[in-house]
ROPAFI-228959 format. One record per atom (N, C-alpha, C): residue in three letters; x, y, z. Coordinates in steps of 0.2 Angstrom, whole numbers, plus 5000, padded with zeros to 4 digits. Layout:
BEGIN
ALAXYZ/...
***
This chain:
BEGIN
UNK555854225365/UNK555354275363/UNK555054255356/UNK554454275355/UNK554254245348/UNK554354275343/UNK554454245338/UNK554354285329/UNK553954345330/UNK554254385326/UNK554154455325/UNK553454415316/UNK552854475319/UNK552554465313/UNK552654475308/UNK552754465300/UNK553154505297/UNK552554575293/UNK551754545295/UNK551354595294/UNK551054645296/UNK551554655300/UNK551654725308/UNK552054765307/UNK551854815305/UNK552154885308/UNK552454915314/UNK553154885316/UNK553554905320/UNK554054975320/UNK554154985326/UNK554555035328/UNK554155115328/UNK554355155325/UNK553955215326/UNK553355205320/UNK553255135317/UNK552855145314/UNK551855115316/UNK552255075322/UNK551755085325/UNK551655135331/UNK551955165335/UNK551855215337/UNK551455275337/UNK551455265328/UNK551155315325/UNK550355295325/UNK550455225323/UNK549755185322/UNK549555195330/UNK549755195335/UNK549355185341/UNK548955265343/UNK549355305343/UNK549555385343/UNK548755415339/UNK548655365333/UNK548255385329/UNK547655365330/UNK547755295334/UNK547055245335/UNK546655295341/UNK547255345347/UNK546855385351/UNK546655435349/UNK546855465342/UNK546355535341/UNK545855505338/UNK545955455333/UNK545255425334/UNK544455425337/UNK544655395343/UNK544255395348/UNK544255445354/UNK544655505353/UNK544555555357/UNK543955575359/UNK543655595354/UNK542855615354/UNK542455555360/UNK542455525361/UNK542155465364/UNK542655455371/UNK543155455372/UNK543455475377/UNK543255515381/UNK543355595379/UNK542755625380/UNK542355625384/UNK541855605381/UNK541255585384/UNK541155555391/UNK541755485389/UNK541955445396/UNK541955495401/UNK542455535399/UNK542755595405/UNK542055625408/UNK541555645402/UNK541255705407/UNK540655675409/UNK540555605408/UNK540055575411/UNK540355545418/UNK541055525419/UNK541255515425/UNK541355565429/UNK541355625426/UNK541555715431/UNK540855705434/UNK540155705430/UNK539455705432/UNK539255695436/UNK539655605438/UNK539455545442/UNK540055535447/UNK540455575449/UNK540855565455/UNK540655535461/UNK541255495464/UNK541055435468/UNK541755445472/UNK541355435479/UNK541955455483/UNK542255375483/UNK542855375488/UNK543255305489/UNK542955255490/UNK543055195489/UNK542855115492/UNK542055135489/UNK541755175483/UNK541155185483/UNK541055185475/UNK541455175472/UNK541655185463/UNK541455135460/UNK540755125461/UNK540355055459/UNK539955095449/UNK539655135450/UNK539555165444/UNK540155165438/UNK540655195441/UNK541255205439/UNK541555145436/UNK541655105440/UNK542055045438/UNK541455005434/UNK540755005431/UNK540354975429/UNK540255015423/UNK540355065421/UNK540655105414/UNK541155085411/UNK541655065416/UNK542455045411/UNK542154985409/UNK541954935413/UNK541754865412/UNK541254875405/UNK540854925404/UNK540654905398/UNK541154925391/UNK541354975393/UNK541854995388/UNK542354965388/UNK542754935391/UNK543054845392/UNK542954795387/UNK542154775389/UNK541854725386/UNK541654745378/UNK541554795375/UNK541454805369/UNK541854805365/UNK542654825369/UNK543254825365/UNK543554765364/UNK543254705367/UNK543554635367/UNK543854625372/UNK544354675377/UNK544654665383/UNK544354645388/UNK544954605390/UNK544954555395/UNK544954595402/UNK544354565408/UNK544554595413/UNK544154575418/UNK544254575424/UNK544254555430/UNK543954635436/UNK543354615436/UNK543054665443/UNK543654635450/UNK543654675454/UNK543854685457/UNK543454675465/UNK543354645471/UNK542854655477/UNK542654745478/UNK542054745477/UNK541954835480/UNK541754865474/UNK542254875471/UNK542554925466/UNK543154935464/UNK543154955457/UNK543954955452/UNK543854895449/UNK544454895443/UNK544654805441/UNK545054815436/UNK545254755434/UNK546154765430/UNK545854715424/UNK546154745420/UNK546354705413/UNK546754695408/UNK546954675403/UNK547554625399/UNK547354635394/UNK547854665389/UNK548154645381/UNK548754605383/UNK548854585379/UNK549354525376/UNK549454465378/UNK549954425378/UNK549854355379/UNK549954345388/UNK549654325392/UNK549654315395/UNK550454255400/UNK550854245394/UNK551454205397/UNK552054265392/UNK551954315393/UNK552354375391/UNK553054375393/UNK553554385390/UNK554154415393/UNK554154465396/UNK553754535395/UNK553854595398/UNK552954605399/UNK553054645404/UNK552254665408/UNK552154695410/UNK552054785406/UNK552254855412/UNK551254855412/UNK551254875418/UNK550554895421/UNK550254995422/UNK549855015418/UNK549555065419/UNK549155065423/UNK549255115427/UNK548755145435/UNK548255185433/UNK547755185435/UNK547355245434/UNK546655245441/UNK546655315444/UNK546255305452/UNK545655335450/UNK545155305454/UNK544155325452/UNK544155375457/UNK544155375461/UNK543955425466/UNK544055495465/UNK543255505468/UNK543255595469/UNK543255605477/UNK543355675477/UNK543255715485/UNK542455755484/UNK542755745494/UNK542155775496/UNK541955845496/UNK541855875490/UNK542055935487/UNK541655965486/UNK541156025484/UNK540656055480/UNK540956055475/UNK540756045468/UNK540956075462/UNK540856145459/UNK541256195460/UNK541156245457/UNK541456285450/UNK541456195447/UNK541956215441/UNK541356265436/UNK540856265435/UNK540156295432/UNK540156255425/UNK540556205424/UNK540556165417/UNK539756115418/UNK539456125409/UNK539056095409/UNK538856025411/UNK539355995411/UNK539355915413/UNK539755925423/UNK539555965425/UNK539855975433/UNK539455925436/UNK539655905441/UNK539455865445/UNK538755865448/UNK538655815445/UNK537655795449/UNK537655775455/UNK538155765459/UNK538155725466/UNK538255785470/UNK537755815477/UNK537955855480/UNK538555825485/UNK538855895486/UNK539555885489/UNK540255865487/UNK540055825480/UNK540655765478/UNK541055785473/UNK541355805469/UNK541755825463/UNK542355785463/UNK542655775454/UNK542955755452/UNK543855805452/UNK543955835458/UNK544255895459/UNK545155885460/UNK545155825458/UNK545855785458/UNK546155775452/UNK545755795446/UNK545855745440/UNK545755675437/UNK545355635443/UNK545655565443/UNK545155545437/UNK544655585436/UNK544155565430/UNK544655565422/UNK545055615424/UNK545755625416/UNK546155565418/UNK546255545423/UNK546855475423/UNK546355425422/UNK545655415424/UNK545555355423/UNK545455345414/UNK545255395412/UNK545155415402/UNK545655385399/UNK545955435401/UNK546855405399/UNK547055345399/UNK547055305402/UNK547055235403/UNK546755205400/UNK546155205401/UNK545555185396/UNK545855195389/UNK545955245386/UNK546255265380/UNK546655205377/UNK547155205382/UNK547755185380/UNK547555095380/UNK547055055383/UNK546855025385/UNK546454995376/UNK546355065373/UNK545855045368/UNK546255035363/UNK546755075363/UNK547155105357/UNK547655025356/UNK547954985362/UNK548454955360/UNK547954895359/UNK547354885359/UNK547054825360/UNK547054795352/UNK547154875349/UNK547054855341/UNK547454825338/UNK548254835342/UNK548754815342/UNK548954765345/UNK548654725348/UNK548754655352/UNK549154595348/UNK548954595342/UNK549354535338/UNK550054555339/UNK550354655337/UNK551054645337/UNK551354635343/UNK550954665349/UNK551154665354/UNK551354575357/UNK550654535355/UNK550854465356/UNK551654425353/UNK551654455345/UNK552154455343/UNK552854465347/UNK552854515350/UNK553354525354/UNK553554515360/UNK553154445361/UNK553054435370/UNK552954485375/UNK552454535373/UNK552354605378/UNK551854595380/UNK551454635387/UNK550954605388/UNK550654695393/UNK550254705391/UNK549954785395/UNK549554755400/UNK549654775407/UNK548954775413/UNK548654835413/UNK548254855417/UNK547854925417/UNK547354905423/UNK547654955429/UNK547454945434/UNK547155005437/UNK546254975435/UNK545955065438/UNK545655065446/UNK546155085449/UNK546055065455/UNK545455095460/UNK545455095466/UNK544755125468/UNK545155155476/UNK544955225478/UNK544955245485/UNK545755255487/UNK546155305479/UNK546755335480/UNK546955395488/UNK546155435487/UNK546155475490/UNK546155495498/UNK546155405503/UNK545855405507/UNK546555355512/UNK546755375519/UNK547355305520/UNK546855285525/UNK547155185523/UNK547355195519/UNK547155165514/UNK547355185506/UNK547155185501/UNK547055135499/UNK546855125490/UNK546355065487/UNK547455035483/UNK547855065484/UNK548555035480/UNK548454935482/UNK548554945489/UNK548554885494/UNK547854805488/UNK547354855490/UNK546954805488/UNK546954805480/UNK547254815475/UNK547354815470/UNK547954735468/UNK548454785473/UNK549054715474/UNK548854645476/UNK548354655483/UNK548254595485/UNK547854545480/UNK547754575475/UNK547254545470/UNK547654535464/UNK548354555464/UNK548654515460/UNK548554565454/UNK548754635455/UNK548754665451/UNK549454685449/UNK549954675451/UNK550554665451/UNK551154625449/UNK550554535447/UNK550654495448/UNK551254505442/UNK551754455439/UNK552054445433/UNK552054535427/UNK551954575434/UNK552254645430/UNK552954665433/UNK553254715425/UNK553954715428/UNK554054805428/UNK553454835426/UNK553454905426/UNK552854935428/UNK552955005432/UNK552155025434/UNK552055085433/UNK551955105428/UNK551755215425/UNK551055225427/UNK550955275428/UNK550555325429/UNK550555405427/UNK549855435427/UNK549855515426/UNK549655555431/UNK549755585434/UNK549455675438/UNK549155715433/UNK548755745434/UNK548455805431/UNK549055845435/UNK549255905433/UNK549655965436/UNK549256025431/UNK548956055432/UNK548656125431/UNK549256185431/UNK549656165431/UNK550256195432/UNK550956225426/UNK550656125423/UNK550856125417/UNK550456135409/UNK550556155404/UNK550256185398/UNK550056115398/UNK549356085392/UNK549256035391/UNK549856015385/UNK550055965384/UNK550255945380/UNK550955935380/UNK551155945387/UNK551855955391/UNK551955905397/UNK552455865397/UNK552455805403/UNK553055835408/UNK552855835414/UNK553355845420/UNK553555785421/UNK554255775421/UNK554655725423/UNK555155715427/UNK555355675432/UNK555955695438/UNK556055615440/UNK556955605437/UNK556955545442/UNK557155545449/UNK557055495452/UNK556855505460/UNK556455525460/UNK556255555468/UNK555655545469/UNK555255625469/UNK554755615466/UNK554255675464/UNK553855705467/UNK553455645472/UNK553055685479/UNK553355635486/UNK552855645491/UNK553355655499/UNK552855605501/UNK553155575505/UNK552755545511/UNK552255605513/UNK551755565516/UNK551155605518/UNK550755575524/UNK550655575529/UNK550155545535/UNK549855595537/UNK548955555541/UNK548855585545/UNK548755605552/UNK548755655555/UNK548955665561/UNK548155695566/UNK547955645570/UNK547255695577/UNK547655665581/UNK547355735585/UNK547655745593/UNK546955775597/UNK546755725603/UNK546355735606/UNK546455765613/UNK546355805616/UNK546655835625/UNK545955835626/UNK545955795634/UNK545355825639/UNK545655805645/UNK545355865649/UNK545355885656/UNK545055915660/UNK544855945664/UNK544555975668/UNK544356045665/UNK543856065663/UNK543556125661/UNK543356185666/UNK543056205666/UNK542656275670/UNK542856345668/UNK542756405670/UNK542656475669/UNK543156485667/UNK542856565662/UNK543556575660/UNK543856625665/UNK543556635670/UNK543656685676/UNK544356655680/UNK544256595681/UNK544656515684/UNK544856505682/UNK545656505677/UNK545856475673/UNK546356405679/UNK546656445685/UNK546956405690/UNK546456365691/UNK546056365690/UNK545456295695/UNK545456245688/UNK545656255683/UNK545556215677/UNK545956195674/UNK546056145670/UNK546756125666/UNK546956165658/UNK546456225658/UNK546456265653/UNK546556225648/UNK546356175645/UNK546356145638/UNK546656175634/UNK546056235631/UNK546156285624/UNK546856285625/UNK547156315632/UNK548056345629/UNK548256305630/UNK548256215632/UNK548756185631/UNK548656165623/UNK548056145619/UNK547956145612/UNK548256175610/UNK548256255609/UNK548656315606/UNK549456285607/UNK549556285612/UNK550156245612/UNK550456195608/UNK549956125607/UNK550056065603/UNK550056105596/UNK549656155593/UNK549656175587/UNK550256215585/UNK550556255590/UNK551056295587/UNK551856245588/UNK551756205596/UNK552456195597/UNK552556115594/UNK552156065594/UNK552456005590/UNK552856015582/UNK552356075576/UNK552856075571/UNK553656105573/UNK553556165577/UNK554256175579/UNK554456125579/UNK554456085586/UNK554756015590/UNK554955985585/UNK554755975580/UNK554755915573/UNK555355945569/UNK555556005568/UNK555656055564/UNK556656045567/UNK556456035573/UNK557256025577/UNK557255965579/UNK556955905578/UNK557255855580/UNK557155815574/UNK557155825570/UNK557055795563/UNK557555825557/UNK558055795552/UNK558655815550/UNK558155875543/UNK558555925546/UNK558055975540/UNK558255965533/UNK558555925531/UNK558555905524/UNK557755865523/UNK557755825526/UNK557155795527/UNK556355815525/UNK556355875526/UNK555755945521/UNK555155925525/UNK555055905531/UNK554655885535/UNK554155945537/UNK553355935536/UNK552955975536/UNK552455975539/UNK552355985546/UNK551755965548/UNK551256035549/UNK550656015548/UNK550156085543/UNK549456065546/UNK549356065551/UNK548456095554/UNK547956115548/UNK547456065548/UNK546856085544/UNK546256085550/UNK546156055552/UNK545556065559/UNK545756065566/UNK545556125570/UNK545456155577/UNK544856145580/UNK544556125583/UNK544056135587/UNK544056125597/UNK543556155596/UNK543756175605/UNK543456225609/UNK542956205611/UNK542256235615/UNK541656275611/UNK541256305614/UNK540556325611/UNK540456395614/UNK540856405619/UNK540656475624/UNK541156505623/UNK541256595623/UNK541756625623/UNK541956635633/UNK541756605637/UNK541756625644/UNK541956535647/UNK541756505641/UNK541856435644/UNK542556385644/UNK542856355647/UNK543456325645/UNK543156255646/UNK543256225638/UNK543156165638/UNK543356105640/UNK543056045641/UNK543455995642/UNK543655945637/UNK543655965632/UNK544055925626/UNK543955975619/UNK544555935616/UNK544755995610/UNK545055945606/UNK545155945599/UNK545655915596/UNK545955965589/UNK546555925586/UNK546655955581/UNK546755905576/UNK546755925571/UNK547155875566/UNK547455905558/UNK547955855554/UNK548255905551/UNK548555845546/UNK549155855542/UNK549555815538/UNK550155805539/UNK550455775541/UNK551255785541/UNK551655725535/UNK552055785532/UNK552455785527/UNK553055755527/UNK553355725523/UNK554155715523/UNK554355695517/UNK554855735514/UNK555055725508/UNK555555665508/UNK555955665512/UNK556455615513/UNK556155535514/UNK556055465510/UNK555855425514/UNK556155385517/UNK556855385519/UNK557155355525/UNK556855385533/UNK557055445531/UNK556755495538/UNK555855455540/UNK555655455535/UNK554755445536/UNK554755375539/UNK555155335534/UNK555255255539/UNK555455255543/UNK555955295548/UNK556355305552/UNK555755335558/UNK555255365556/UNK554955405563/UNK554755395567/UNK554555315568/UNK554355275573/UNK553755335578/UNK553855335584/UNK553255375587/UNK553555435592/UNK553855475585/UNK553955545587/UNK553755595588/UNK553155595585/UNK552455645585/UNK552055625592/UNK552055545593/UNK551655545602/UNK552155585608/UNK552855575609/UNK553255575612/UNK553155675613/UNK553355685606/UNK553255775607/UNK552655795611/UNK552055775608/UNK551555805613/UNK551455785618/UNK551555735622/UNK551655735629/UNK551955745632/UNK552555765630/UNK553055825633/UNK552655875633/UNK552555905628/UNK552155975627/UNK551555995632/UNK551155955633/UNK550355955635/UNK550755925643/UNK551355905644/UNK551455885651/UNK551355945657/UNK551655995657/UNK551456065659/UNK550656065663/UNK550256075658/UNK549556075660/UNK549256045663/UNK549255975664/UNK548955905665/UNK548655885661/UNK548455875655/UNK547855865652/UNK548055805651/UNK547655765647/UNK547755705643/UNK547655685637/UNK548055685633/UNK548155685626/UNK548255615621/UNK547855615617/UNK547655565615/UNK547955565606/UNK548755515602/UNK548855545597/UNK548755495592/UNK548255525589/UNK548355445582/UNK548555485578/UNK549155445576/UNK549655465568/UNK549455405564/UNK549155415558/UNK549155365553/UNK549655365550/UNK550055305550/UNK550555305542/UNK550455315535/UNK550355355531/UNK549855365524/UNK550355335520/UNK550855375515/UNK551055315512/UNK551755375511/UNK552255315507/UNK552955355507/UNK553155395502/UNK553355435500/UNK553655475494/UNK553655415487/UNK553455465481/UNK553655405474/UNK554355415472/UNK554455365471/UNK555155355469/UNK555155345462/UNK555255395458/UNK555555365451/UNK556055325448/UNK555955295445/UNK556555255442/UNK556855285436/UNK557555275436/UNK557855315428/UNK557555275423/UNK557255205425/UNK557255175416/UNK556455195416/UNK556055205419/UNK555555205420/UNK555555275417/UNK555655345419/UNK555655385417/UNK555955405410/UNK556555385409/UNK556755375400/UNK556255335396/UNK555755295398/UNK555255265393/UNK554855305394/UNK554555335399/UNK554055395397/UNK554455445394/UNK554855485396/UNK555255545390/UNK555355515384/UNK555655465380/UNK555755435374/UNK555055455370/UNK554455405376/UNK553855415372/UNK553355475371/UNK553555525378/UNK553155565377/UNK553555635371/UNK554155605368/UNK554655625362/UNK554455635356/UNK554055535355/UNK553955505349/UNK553255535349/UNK552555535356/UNK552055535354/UNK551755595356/UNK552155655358/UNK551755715359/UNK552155785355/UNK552955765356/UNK553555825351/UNK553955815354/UNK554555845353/UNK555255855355/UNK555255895362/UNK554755925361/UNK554955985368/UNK554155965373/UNK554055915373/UNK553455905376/UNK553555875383/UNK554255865386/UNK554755865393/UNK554755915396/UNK554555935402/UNK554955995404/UNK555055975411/UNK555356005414/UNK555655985421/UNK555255975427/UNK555255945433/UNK554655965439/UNK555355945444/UNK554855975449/UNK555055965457/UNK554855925459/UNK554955885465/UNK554555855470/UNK554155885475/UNK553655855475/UNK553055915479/UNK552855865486/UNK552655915491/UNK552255895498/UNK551555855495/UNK551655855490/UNK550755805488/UNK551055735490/UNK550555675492/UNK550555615496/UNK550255575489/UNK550555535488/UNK550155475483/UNK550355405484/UNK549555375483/UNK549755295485/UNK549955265480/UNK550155285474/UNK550355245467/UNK551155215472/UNK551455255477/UNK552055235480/UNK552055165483/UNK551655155483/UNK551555075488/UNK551655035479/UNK551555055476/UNK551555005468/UNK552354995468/UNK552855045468/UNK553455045467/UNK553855035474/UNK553554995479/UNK553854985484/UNK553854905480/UNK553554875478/UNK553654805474/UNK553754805466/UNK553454855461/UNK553854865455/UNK554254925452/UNK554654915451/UNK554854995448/UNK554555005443/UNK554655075443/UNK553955115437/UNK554255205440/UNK553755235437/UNK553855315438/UNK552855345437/UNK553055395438/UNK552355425438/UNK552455495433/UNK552355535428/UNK552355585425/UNK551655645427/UNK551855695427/UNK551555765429/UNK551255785420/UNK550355775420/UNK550455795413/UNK549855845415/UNK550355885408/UNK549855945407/UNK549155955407/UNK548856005410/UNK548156025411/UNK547756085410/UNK548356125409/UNK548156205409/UNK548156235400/UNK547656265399/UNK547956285394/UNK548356335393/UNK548656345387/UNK549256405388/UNK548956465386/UNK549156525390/UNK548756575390/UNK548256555396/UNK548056525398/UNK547156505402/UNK547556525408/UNK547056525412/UNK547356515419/UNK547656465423/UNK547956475429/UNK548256395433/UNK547956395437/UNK547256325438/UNK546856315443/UNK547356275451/UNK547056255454/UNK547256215460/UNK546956165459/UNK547256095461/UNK547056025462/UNK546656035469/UNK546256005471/UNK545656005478/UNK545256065478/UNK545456085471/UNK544856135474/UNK544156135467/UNK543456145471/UNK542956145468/UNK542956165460/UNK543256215458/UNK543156275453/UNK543856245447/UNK544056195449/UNK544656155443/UNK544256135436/UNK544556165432/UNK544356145424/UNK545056125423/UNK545056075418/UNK545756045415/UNK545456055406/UNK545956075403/UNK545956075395/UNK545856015393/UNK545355985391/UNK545155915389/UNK545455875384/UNK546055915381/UNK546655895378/UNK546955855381/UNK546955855385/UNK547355815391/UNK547455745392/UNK546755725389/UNK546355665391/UNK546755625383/UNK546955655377/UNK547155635373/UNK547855605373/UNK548255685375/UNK548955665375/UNK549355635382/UNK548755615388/UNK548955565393/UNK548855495389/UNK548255475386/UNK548355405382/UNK548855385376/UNK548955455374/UNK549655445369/UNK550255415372/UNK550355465378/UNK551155455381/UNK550955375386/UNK550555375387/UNK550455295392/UNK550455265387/UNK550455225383/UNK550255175374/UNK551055185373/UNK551155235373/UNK551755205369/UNK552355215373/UNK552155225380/UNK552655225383/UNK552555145386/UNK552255125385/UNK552055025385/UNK552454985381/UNK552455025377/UNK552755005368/UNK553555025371/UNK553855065373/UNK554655075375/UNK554755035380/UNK554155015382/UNK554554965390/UNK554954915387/UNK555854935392/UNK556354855389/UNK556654885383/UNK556554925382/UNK556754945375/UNK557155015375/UNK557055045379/UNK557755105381/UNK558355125381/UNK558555045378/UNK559455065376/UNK559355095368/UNK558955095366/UNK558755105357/UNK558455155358/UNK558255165352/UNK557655225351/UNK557155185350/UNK556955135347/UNK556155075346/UNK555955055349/UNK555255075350/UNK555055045355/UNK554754975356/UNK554854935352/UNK554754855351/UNK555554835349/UNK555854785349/UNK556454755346/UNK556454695344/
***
């Protein structure tokens, strides 16, 4: 490893210097955030997005690399590093009305920033700007930051994959990230090691068969009731052929199925999410979902058609991973700024990252205290734009603890 500078400020004394380099430039941060809220860009579509960071990239001296499409990764330190933890951050918005009523709301009919991911792409960028300043110690110490803002988290399957195949991955030995949680006070990180959220797929199911009167249901394969069927008895079915430790949840978000009250249609579908908190069960479920509804729809006659998308597995935390974010969200936010979480039925593709490097994900604060608890995907979410500071503080200097764990300092 190389010589230590000897006119660097190591240990919590830069930490303090980084910590500080982001309130700094909060104000301007800022900005980033609510010009990205404005211009919200759905999946595989974050060409605006990604052409802002690249300016703001470009002005701070950092190195970086566009990505085909949308997204692109970039690099502080030495490129032949001993250590190389990589920060995630996802562009995508949904297909959402904004009804947050914020002056900077969304300009795009339909689309809003309603995930937070304009606060995690900030953050990153933050943390992106702040250590850049610091690149000499960080060279110093054979340490080397990626910053991977990737494109189309919200959609399976998602932009995780085409980040990797581009070698975003490449010569890293660590991979953090932030959640907005609305849940949480700002200025307070949820943390859990193991795994924090669940496998998540998607689930349509198509039936068509013979329609006619509702007066006739015997002349007809009745569809409607064997659909009604597929919606009520598969999650059962699931419920008892699946080990209930397993936290398996399959959940209907669209029905449809004729146009007349007197008509029995000839096709209908559903579709919906099915969950798994377990991911051995998830990898294990091979085509248990086709199986059930052909049983089920057998009765009727109809023919039923099942596409299960595989979406992605449960996030697995790591203990070291998670002690470097605690340590630093310790040194860079307060003593009490950890507080405990659950694993949730939320799906996230950050999981495919730590299917090849370990890393953890943190739950950070977004609600103000006293304020109200909004909901994630929904149009009318405000996040306390504190947020956007104290996620750059704990990513920065949780870069600076990578490898460094058994101590308190976060360089050695």
């Amino acid at each position: 490893m190389s010589a230590r500078l000897p006119t660097q400020h190591l240990g919590t004394d830069l930490v303090d210097a980084v910590r500080s380099e982001v309130d700094d430039i909060a104000p301007e941060l800022i900005q980033v955030r609510r010009d990205l809220h404005a211009h919200p860009e759905l999946s595989w579509q974050e060409t605006r997005s990604t052409e802002l960071l690249a300016e703001q990239l470009t002005a701070a001296g950092i190195e970086h690399r566009l990505l085909p499409g949308s997204g692109l990764i970039a690099d502080v330190g030495p490129r032949d590093a001993d250590r190389r933890v990589a920060l995630r951050a996802d562009l995508d918005a949904l297909p959402i009305p904004d009804r947050s009523g914020l002056p900077f709301a969304s300009t795009v009919e339909g689309v809003a920033h309603a995930c937070g991911h304009d606060v995690h792409t900030t953050a990153v960028l933050g943390a992106a700007l702040a250590l850049k300043k610091h690149e000499q110690a960080l060279t110093a110490h054979g340490r080397a930051v990626r910053f991977l803002f990737q494109p189309a988290e919200e959609i399976v399957p998602g932009g995780a994959h085409h980040v990797m195949d581009h070698g975003g991955l490449d010569a890293v030995h660590q991979v953090l990230a932030v959640h907005c949680d609305p849940s949480v006070d700002v200025g307070q990180v949820g943390l859990v090691t193991g795994a924090i959220t669940s496998a998540c797929d998607a689930v349509h199911i198509t039936l068509s068969g013979k329609g006619g009167h509702t007066s006739r249901p015997h002349l007809t394969q009745d569809l409607t009731f064997a659909l009604a069927k597929v919606v009520t008895d598969v999650p059962a079915a699931l419920s008892r052929r699946l080990d209930p430790r397993a936290g398996a949840a399959l959940v209907w978000g669209q029905v449809h199925a004729g146009n007349a009250a007197n008509v029995i249609p000839a096709t209908g579908s559903v579709s919906g999410t099915l969950r798994i908190l377990d991911a051995e069960v998830w990898h294990q479920l091979g085509d248990l979902v086709e199986q059930l509804v052909a049983e089920i729809v057998a009765p009727y006659g109809v023919t039923a058609t099942t596409d299960h998308v595989r979406g992605v597995p449960p996030v697995v935390n790591s203990a070291a991973a998670v002690l470097s974010l605690s340590r630093a969200a310790s040194a860079a936010l307060g003593a009490d700024a950890v507080v405990p979480t659950q694993q949730s039925l939320g799906g996230e593709d950050f999981s495919w990252y730590l299917g090849s490097v370990p890393g953890a994900m943190a739950r950070l604060g977004t609600r103000t205290p006293g304020g109200p608890t909004y909901e994630l995907h929904q149009g009318d979410l405000v996040v306390d734009e504190r947020a956007i500071t104290y996620g750059a503080q704990l990513l920065a200097t949780a870069a600076l603890y990578h490898g460094a764990v058994e101590d308190d300092s976060p360089l050695r």
